[in-house]
mmCIF entry with sequence, helices, sheets and N, C-alpha, C, O atoms, coordinates in Angstrom:
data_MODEL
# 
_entry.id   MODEL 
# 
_entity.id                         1 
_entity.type                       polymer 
_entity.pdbx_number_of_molecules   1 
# 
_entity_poly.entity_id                      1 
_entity_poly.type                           'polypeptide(L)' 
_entity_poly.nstd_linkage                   no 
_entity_poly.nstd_monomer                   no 
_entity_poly.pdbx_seq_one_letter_code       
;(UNK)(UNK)(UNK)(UNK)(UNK)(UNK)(UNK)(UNK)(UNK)(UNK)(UNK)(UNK)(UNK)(UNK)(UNK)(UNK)
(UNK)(UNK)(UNK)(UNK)(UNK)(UNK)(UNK)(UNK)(UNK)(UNK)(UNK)(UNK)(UNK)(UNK)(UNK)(UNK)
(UNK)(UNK)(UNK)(UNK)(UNK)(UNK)(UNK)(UNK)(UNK)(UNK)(UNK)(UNK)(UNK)(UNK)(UNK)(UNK)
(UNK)(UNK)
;
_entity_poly.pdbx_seq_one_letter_code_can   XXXXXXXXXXXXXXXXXXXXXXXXXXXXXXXXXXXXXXXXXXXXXXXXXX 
_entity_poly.pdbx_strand_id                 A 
# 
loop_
_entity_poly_seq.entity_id 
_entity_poly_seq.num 
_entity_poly_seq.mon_id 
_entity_poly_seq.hetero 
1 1  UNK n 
1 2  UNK n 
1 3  UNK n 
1 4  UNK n 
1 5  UNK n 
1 6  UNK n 
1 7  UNK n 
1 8  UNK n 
1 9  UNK n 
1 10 UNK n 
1 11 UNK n 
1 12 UNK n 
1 13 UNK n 
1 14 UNK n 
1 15 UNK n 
1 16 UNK n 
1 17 UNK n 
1 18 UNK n 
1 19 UNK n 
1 20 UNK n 
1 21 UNK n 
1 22 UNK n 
1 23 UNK n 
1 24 UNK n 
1 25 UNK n 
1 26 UNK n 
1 27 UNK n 
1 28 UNK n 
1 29 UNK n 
1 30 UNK n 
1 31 UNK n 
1 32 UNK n 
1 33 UNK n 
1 34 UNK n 
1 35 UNK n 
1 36 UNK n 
1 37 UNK n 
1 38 UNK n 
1 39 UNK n 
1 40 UNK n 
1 41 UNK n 
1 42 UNK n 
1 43 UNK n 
1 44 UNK n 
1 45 UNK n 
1 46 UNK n 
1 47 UNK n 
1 48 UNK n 
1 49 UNK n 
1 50 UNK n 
# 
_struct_asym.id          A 
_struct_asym.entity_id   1 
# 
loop_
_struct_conf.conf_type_id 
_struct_conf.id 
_struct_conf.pdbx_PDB_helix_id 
_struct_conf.beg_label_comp_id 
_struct_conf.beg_label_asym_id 
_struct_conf.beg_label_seq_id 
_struct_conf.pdbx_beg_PDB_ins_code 
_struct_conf.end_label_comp_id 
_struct_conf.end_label_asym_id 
_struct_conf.end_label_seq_id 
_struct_conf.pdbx_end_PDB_ins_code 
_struct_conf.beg_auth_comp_id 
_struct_conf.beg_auth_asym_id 
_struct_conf.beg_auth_seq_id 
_struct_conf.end_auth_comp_id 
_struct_conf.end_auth_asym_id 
_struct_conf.end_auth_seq_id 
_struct_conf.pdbx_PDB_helix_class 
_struct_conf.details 
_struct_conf.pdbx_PDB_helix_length 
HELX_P HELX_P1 AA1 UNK A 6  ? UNK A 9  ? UNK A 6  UNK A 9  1 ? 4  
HELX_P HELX_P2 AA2 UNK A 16 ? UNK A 49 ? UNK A 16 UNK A 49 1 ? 34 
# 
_struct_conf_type.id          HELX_P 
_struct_conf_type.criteria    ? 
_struct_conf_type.reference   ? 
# 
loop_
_atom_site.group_PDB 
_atom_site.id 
_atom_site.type_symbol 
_atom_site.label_atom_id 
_atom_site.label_alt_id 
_atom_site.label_comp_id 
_atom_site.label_asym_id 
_atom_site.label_entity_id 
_atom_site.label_seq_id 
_atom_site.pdbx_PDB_ins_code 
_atom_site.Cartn_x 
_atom_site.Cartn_y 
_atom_site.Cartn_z 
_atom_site.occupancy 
_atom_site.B_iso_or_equiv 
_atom_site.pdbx_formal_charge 
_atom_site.auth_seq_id 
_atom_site.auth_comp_id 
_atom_site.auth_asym_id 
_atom_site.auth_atom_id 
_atom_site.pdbx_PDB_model_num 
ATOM 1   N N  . UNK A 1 1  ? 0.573   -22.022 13.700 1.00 0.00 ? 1  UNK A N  1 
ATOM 2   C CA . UNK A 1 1  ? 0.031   -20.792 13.119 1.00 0.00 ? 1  UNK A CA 1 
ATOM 3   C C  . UNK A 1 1  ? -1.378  -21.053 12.603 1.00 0.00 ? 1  UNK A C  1 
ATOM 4   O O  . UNK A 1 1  ? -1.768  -22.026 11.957 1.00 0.00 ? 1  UNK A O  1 
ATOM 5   N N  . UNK A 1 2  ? -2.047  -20.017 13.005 1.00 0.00 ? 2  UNK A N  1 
ATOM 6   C CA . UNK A 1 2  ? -3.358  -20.381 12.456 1.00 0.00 ? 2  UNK A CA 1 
ATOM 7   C C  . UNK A 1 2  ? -4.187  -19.626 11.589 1.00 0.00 ? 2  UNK A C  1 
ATOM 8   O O  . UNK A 1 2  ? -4.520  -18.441 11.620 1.00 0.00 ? 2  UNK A O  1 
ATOM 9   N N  . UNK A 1 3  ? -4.570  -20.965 10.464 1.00 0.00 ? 3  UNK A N  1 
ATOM 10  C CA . UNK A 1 3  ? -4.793  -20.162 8.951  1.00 0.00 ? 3  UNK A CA 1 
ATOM 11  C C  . UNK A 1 3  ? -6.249  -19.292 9.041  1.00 0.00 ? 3  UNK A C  1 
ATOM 12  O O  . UNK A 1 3  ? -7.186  -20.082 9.153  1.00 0.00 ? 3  UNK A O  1 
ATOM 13  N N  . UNK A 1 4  ? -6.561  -18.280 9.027  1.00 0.00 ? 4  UNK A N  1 
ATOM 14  C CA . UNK A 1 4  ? -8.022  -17.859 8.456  1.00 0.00 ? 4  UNK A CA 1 
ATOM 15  C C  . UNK A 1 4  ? -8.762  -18.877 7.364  1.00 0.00 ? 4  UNK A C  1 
ATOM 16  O O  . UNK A 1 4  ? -8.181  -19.481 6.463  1.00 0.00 ? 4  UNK A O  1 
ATOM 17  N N  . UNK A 1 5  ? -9.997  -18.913 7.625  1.00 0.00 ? 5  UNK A N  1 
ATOM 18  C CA . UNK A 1 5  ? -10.585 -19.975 6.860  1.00 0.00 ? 5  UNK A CA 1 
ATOM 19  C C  . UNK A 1 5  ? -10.968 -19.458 5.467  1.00 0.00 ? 5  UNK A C  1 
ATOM 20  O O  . UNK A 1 5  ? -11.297 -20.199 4.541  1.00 0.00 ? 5  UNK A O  1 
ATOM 21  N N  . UNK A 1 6  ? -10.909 -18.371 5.414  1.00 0.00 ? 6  UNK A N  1 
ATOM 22  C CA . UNK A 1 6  ? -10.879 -17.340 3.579  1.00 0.00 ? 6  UNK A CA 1 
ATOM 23  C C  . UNK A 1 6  ? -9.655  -18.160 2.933  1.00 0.00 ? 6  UNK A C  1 
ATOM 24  O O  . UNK A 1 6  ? -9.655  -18.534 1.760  1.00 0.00 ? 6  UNK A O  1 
ATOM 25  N N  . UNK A 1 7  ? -8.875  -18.333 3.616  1.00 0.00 ? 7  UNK A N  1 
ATOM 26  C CA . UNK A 1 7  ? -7.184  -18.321 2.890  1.00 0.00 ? 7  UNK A CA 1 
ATOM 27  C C  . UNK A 1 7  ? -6.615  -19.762 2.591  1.00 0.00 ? 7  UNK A C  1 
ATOM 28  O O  . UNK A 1 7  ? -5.542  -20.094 2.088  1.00 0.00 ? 7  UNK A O  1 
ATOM 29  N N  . UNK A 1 8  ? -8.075  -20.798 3.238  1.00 0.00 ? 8  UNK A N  1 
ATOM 30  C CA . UNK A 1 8  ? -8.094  -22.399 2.614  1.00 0.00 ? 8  UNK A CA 1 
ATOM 31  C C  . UNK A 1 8  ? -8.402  -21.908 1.108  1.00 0.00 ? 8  UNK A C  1 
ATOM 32  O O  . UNK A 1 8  ? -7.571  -22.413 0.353  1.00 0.00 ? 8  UNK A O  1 
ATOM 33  N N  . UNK A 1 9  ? -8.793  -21.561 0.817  1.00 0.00 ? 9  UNK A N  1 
ATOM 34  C CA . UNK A 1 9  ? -9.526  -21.548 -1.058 1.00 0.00 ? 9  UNK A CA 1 
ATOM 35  C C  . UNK A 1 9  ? -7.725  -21.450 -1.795 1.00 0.00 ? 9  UNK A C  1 
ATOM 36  O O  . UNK A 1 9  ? -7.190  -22.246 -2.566 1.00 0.00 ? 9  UNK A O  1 
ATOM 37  N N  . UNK A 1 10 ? -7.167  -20.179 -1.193 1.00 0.00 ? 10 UNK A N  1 
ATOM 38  C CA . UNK A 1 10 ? -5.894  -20.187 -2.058 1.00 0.00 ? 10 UNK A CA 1 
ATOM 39  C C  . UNK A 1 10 ? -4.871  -21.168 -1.818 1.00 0.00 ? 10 UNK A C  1 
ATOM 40  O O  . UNK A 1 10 ? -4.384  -21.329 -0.699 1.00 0.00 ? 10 UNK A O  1 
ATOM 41  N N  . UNK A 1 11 ? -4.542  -21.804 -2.791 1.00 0.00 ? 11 UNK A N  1 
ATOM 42  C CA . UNK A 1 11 ? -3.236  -22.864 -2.130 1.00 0.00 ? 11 UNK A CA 1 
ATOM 43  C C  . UNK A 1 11 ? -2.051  -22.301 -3.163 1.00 0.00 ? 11 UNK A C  1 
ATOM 44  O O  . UNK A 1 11 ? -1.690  -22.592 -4.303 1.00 0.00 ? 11 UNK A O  1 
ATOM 45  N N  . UNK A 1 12 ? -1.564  -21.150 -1.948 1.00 0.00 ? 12 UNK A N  1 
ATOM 46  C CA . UNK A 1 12 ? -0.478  -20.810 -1.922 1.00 0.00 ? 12 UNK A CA 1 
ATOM 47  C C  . UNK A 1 12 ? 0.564   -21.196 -1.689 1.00 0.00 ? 12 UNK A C  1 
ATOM 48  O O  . UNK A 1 12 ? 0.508   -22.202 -0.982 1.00 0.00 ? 12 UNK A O  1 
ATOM 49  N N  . UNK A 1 13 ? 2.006   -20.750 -2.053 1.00 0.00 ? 13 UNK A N  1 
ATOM 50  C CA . UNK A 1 13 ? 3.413   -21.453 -1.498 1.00 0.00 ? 13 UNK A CA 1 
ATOM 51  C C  . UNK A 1 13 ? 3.981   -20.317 -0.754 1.00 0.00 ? 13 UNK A C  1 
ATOM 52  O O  . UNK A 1 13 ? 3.878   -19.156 -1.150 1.00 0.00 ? 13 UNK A O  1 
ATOM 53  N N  . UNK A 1 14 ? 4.573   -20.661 0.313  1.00 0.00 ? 14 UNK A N  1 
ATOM 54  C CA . UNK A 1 14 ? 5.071   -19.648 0.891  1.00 0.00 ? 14 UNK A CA 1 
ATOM 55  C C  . UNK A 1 14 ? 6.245   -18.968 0.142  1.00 0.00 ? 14 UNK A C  1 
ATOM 56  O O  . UNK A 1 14 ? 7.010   -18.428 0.941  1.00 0.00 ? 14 UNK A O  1 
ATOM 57  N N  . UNK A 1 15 ? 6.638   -18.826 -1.227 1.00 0.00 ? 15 UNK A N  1 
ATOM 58  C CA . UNK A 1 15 ? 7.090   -17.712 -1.815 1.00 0.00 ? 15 UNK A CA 1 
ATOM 59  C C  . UNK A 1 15 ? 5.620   -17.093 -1.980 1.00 0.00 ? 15 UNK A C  1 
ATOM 60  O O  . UNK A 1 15 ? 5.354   -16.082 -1.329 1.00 0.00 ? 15 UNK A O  1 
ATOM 61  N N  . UNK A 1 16 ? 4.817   -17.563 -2.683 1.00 0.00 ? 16 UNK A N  1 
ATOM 62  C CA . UNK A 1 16 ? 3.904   -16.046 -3.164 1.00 0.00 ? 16 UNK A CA 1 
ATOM 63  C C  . UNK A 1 16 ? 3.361   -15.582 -1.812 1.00 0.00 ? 16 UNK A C  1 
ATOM 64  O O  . UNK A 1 16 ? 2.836   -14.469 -1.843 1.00 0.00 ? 16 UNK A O  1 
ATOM 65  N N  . UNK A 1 17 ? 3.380   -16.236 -0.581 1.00 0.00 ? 17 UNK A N  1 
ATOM 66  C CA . UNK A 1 17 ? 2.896   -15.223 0.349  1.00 0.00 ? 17 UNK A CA 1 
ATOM 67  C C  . UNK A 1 17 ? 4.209   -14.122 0.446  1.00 0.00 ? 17 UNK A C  1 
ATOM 68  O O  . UNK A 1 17 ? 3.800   -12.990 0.705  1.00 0.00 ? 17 UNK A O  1 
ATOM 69  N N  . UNK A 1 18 ? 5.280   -14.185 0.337  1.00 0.00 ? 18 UNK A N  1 
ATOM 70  C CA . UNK A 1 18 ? 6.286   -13.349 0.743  1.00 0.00 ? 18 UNK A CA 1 
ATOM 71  C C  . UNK A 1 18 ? 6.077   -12.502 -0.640 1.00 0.00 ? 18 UNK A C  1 
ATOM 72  O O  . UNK A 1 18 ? 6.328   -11.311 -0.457 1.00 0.00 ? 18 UNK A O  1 
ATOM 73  N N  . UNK A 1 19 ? 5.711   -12.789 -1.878 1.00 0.00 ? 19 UNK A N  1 
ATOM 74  C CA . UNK A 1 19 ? 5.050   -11.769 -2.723 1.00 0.00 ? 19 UNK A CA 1 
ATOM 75  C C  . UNK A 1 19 ? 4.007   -10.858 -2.347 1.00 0.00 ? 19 UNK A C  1 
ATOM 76  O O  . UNK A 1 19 ? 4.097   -9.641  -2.185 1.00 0.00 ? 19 UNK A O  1 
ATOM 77  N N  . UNK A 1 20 ? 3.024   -11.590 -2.230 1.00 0.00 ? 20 UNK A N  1 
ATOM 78  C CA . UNK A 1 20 ? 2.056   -10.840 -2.086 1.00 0.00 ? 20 UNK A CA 1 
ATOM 79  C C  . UNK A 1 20 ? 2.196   -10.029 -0.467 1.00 0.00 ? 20 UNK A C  1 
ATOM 80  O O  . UNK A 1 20 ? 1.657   -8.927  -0.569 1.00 0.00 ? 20 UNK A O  1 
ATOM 81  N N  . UNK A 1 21 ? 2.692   -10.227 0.812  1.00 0.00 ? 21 UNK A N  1 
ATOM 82  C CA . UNK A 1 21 ? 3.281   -9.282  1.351  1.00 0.00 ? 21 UNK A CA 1 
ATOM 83  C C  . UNK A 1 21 ? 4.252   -8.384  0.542  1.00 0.00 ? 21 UNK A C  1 
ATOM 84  O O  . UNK A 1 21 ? 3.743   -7.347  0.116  1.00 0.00 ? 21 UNK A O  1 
ATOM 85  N N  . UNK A 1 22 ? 5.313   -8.556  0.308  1.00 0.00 ? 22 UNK A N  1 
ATOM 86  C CA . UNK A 1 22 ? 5.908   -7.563  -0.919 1.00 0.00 ? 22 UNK A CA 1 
ATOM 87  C C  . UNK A 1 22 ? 5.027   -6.814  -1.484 1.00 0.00 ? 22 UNK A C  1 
ATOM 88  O O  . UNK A 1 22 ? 5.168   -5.592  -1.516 1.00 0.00 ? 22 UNK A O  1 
ATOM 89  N N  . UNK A 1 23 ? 4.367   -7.207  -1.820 1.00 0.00 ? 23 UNK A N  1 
ATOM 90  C CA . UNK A 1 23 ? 3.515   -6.149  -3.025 1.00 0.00 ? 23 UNK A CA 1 
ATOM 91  C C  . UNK A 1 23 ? 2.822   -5.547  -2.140 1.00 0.00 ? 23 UNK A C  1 
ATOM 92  O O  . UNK A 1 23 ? 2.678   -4.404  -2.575 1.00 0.00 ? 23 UNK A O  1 
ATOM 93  N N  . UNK A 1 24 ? 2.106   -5.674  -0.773 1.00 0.00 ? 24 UNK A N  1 
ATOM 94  C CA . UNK A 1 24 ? 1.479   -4.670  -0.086 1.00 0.00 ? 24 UNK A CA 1 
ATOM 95  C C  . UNK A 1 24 ? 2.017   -3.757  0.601  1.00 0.00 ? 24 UNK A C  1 
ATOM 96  O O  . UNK A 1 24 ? 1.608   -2.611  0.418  1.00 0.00 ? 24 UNK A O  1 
ATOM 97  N N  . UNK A 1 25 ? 2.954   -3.967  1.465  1.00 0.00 ? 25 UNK A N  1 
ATOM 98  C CA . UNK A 1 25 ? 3.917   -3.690  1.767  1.00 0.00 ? 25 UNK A CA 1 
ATOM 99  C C  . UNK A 1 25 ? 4.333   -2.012  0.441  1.00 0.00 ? 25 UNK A C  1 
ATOM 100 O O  . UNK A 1 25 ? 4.226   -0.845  0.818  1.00 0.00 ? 25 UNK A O  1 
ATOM 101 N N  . UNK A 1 26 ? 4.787   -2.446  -1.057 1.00 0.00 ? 26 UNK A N  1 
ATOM 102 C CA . UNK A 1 26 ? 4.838   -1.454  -1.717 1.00 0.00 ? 26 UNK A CA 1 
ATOM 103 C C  . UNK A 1 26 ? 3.768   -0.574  -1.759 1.00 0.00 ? 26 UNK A C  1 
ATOM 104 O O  . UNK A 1 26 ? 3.882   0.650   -1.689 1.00 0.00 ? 26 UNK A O  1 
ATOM 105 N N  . UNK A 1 27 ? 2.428   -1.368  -1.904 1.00 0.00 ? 27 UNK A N  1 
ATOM 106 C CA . UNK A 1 27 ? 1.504   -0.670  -2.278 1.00 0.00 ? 27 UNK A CA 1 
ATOM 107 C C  . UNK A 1 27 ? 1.011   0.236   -1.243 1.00 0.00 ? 27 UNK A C  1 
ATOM 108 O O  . UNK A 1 27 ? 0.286   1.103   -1.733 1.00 0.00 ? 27 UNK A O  1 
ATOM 109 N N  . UNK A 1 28 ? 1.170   0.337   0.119  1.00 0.00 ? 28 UNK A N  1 
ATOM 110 C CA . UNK A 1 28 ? 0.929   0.766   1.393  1.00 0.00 ? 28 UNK A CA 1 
ATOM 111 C C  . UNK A 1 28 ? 2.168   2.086   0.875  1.00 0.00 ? 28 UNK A C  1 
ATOM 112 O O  . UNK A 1 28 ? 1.730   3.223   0.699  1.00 0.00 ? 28 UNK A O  1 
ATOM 113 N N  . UNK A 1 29 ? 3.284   1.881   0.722  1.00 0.00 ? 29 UNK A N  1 
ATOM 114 C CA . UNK A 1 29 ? 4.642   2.843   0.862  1.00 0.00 ? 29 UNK A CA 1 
ATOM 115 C C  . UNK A 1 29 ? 4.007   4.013   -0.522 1.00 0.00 ? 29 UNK A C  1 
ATOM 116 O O  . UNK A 1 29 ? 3.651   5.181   -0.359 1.00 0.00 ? 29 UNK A O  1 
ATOM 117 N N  . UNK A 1 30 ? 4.030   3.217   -1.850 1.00 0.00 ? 30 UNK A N  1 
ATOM 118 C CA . UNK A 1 30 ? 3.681   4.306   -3.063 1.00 0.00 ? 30 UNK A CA 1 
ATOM 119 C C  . UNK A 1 30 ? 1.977   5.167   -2.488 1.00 0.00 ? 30 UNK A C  1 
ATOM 120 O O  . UNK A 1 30 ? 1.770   6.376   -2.597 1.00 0.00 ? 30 UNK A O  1 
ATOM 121 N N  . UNK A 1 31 ? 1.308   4.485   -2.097 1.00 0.00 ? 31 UNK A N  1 
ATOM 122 C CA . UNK A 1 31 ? 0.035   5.657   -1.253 1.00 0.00 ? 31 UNK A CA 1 
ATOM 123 C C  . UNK A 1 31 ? 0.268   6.668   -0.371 1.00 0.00 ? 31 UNK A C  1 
ATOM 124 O O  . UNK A 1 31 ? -0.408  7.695   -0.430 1.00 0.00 ? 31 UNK A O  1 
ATOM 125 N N  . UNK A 1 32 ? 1.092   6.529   0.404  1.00 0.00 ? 32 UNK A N  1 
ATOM 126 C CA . UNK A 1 32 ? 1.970   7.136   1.673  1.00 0.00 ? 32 UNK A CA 1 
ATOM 127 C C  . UNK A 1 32 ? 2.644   8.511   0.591  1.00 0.00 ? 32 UNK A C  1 
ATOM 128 O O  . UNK A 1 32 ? 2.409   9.710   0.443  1.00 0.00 ? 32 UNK A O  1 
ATOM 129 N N  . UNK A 1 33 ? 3.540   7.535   0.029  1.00 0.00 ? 33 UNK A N  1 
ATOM 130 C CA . UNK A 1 33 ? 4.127   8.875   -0.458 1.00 0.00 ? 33 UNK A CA 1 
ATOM 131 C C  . UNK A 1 33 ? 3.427   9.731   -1.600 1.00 0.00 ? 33 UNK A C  1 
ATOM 132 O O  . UNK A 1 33 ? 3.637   10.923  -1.823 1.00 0.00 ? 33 UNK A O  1 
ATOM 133 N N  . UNK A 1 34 ? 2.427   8.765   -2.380 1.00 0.00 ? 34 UNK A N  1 
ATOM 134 C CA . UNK A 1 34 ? 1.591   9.817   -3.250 1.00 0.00 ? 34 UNK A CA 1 
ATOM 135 C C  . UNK A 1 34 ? 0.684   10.811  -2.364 1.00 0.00 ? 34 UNK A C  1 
ATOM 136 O O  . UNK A 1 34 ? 0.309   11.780  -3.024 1.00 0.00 ? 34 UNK A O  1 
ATOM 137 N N  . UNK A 1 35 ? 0.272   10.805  -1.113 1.00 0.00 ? 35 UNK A N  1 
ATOM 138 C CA . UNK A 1 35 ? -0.451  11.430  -0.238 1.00 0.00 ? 35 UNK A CA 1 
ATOM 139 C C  . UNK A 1 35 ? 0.139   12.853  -0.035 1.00 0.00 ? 35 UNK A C  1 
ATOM 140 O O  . UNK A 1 35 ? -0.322  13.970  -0.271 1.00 0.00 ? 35 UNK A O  1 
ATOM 141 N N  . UNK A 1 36 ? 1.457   12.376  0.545  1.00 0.00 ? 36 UNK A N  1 
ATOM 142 C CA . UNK A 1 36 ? 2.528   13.568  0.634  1.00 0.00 ? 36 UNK A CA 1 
ATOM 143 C C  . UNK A 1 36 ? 2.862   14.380  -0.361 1.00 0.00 ? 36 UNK A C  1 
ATOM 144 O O  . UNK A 1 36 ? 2.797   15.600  -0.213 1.00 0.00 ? 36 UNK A O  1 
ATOM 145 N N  . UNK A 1 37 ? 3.240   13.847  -1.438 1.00 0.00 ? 37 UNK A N  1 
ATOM 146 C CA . UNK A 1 37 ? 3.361   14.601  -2.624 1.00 0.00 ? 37 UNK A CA 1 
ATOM 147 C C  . UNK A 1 37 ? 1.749   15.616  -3.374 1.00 0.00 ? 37 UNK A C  1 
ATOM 148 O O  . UNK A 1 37 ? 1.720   16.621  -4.085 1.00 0.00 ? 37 UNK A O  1 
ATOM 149 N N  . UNK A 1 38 ? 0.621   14.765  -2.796 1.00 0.00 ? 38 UNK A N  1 
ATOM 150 C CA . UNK A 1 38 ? -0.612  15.736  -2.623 1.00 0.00 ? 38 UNK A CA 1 
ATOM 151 C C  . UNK A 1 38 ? -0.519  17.126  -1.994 1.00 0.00 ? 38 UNK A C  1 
ATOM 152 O O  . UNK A 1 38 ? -0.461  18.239  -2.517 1.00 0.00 ? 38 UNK A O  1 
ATOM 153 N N  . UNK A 1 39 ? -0.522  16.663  -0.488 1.00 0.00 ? 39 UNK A N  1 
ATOM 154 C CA . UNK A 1 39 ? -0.371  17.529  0.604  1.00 0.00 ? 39 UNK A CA 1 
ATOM 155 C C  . UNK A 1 39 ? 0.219   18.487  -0.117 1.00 0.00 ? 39 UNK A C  1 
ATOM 156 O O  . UNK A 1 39 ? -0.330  19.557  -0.380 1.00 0.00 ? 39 UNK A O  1 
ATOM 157 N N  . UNK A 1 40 ? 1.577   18.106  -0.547 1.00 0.00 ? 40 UNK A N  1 
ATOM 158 C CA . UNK A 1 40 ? 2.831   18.951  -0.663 1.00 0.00 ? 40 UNK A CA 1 
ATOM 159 C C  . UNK A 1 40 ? 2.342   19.881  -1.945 1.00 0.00 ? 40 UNK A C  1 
ATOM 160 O O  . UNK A 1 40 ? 2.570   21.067  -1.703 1.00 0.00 ? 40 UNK A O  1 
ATOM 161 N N  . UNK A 1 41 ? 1.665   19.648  -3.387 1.00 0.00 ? 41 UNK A N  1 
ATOM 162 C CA . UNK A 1 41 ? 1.042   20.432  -4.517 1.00 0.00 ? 41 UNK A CA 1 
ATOM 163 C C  . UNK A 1 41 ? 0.044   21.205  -3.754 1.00 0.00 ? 41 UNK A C  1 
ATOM 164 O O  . UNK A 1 41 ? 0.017   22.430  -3.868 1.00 0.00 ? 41 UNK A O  1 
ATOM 165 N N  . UNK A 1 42 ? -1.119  20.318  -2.666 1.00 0.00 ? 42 UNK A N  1 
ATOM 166 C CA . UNK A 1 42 ? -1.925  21.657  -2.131 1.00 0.00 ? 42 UNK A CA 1 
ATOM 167 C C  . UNK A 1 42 ? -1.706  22.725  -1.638 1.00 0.00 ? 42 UNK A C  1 
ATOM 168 O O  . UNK A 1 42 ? -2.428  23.700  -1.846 1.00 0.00 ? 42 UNK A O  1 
ATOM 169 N N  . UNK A 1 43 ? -0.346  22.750  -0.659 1.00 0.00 ? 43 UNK A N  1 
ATOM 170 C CA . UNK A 1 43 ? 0.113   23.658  0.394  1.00 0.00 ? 43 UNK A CA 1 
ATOM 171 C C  . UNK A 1 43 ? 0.766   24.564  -0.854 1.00 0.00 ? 43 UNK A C  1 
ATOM 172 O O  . UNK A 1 43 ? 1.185   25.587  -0.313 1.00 0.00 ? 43 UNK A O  1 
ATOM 173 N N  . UNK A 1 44 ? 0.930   24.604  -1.742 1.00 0.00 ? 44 UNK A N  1 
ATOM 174 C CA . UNK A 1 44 ? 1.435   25.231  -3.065 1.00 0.00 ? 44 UNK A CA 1 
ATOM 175 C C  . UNK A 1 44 ? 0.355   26.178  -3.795 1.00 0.00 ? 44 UNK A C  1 
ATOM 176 O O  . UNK A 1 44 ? 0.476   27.403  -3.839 1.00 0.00 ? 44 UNK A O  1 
ATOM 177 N N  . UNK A 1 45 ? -0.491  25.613  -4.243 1.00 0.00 ? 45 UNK A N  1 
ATOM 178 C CA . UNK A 1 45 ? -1.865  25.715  -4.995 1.00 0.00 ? 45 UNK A CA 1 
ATOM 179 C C  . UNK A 1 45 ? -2.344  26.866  -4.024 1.00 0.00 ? 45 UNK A C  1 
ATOM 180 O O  . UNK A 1 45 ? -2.489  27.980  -4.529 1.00 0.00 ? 45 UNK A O  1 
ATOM 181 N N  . UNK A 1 46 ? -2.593  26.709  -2.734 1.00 0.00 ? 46 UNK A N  1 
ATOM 182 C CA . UNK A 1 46 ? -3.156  27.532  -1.372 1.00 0.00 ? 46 UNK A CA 1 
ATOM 183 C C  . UNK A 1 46 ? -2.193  28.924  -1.401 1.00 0.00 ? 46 UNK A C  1 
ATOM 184 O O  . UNK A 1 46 ? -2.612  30.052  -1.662 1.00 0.00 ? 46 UNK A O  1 
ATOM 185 N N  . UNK A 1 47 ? -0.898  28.588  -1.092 1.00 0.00 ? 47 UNK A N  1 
ATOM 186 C CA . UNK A 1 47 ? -0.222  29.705  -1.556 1.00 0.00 ? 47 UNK A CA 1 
ATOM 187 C C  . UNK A 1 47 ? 0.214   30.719  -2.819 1.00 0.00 ? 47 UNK A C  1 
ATOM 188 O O  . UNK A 1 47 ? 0.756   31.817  -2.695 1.00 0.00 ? 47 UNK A O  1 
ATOM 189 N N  . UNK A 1 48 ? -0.051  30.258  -3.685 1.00 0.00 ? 48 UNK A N  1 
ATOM 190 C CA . UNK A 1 48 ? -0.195  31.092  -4.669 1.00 0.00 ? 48 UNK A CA 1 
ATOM 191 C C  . UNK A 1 48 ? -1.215  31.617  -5.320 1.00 0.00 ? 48 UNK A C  1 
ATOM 192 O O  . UNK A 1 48 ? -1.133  32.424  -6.247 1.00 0.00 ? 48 UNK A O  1 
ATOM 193 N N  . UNK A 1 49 ? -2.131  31.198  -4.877 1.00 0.00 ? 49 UNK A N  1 
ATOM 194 C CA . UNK A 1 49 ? -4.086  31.659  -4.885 1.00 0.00 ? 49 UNK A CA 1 
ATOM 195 C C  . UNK A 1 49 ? -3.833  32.907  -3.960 1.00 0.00 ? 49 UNK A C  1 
ATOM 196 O O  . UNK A 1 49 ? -4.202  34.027  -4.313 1.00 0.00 ? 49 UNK A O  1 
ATOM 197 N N  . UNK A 1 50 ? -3.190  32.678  -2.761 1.00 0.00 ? 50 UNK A N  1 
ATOM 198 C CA . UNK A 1 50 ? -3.587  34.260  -1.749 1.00 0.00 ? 50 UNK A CA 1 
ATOM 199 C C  . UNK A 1 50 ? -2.664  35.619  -2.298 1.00 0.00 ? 50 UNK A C  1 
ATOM 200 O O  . UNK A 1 50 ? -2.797  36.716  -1.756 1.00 0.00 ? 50 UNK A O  1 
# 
């Protein structure tokens, strides 16, 4: 497997890489659904303005 040369500086253990995937992984899912839950107040906001 081959390391990116950014990712020599961190000397990580492969638990915190399975963290820090974890945590993006969430952080990717809670954006997703805060997006939707946007969408979902605008399409609201739009309809009760007309």
């Amino acid at each position: 497997m081959h390391i990116p040369p950014f990712l020599y500086d961190l000397p990580l253990t492969d638990e915190q890489y399975k963290n820090l995937y974890t945590w993006m992984i969430f952080l990717a899912a809670f954006t997703l659904l805060f997006v939707i839950i946007y969408l979902a107040i605008g399409e609201e906001r739009e309809e009760t303005e007309t």
